[in-house]
C-alpha positions as CSV (number, residue, x, y, z in Angstrom):
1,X,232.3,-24.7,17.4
2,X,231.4,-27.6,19.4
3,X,234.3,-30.2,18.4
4,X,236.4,-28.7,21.3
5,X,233.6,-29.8,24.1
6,X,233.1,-33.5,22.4
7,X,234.9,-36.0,24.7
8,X,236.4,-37.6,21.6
9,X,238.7,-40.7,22.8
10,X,236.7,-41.0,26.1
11,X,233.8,-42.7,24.8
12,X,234.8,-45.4,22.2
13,X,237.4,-45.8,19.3
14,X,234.9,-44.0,16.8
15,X,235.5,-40.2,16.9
16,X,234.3,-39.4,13.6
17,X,231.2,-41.0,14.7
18,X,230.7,-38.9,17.5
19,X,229.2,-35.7,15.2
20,X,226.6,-38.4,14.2
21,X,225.9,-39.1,17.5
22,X,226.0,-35.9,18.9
23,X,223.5,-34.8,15.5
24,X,221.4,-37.8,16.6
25,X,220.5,-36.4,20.1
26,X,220.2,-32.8,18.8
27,X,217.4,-34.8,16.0
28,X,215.9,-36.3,19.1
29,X,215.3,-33.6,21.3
30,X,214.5,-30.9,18.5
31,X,211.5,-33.2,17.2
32,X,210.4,-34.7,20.0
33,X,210.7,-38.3,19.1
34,X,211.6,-41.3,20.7
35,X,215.0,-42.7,21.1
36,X,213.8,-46.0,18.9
37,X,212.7,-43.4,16.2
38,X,216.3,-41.7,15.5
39,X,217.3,-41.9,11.7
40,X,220.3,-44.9,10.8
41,X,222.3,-41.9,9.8
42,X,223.2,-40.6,12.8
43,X,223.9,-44.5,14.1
44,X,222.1,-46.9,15.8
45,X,219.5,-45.6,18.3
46,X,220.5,-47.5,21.1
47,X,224.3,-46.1,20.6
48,X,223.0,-41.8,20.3
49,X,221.3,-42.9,23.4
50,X,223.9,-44.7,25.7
51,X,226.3,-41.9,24.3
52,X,223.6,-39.1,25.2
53,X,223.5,-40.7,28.8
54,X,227.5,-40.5,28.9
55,X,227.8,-36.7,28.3
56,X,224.7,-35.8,30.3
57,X,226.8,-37.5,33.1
58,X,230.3,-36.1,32.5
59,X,228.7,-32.7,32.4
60,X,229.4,-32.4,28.8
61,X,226.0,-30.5,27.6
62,X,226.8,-27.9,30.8
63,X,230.6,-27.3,29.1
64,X,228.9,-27.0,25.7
65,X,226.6,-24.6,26.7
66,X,228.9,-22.6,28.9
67,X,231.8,-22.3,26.0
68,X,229.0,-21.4,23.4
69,X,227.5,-18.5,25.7
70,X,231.3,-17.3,26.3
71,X,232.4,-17.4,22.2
72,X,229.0,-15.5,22.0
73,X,229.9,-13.1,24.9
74,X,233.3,-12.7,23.6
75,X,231.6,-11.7,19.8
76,X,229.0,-9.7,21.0
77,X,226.2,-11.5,20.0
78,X,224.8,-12.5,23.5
79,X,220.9,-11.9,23.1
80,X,219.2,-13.3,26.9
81,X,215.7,-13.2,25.4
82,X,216.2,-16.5,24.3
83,X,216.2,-17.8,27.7
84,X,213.5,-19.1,29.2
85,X,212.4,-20.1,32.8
86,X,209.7,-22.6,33.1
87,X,206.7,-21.1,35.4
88,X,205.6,-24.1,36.3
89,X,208.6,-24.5,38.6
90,X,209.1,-21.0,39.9
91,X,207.3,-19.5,41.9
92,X,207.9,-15.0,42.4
93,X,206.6,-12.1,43.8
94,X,204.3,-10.2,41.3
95,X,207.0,-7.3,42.4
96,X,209.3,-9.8,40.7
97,X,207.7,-10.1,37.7
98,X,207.6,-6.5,37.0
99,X,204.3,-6.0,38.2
100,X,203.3,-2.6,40.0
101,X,200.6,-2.1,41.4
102,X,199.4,1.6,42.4
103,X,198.9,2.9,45.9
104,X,194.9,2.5,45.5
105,X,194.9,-1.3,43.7
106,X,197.8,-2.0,46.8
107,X,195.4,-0.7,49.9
108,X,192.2,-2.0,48.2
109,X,194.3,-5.7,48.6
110,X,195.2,-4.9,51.9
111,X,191.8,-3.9,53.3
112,X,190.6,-6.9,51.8
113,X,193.0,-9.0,53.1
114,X,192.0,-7.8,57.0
115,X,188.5,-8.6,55.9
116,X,189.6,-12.2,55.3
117,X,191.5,-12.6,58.3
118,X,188.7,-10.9,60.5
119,X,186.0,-12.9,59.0
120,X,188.4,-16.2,59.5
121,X,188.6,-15.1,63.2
122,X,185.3,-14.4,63.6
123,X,184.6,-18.2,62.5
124,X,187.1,-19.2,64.7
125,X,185.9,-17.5,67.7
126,X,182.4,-18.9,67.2
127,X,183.3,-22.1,66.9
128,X,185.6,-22.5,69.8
129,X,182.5,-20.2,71.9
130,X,180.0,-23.4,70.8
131,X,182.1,-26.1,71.4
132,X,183.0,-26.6,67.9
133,X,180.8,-28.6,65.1
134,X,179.2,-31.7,66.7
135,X,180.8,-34.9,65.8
136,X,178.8,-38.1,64.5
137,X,180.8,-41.5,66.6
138,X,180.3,-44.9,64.3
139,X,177.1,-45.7,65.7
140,X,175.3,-42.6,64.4
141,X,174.9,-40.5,67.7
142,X,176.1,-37.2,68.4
143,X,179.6,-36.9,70.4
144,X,181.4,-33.9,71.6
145,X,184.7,-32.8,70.1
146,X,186.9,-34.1,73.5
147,X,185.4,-37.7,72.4
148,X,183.1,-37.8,75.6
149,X,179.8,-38.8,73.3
150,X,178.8,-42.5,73.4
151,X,180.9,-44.7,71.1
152,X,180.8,-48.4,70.1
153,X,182.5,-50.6,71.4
């Protein structure tokens, strides 16, 4: 199944080599090991990885992928719960993610919510209405926000 997407002739005289290779960076990535720790049969480590490098580049993995999911499609054997998103990276709406939350939970949020804001306000206002928190200049004495207060010089 995947002979069709291997860029046999485009990347050195060996072709028969290149299911070695291409076994090589499958070993590498399925374990978890280093490139210095992939087996002599699939070839020399250094090679599975310049080769590795060459595909990611000429988009090979993306065709791979792509023409598997399609044989699949065309079989009917397409099963999407094998993909996975990493949430670490993408960020949704709890409506996105299938969450719901009831009229009660929803306005309980929202209450609490203006409560925040208010209370945020409310320290706002009381700052600005005292002239804000004193400030301490490098000499140790109290200045006023504008920077009027004594400084050193």
């Amino acid at each position: 199944m995947i002979e069709p997407y291997l860029p046999i002739g485009e990347y050195g005289p060996y072709p028969e080599r290149l299911r070695q290779q291409f076994e090589g960076v499958i070993w590498r990535f399925r374990t978890g090991g280093q490139w210095r720790e992939v087996p002599k049969e699939f070839g020399a480590w250094s090679t599975v990885s310049n080769r590795f490098r060459q595909w990611r580049d000429a988009g090979v993995f993306e065709a791979l992928m792509e023409g598997l999911i399609a044989e699949a499609a065309k079989r009917g054997e397409v099963d999407l719960s094998l993909v996975s998103v990493d949430s670490t990276t993408v960020r949704a709406h709890h409506d996105a993610a299938g969450m719901h939350l009831g009229p009660d939970a929803l306005a309980a949020l929202e209450k609490a919510a203006g409560e925040a804001e208010k209370a945020r306000q409310k320290g706002e206002a009381r700052r600005n209405k005292t002239g804000g928190t004193p400030q301490v200049t490098r000499n140790g004495q109290n200045g006023d926000a504008s920077g009027g207060g004594a400084s050193s010089g």
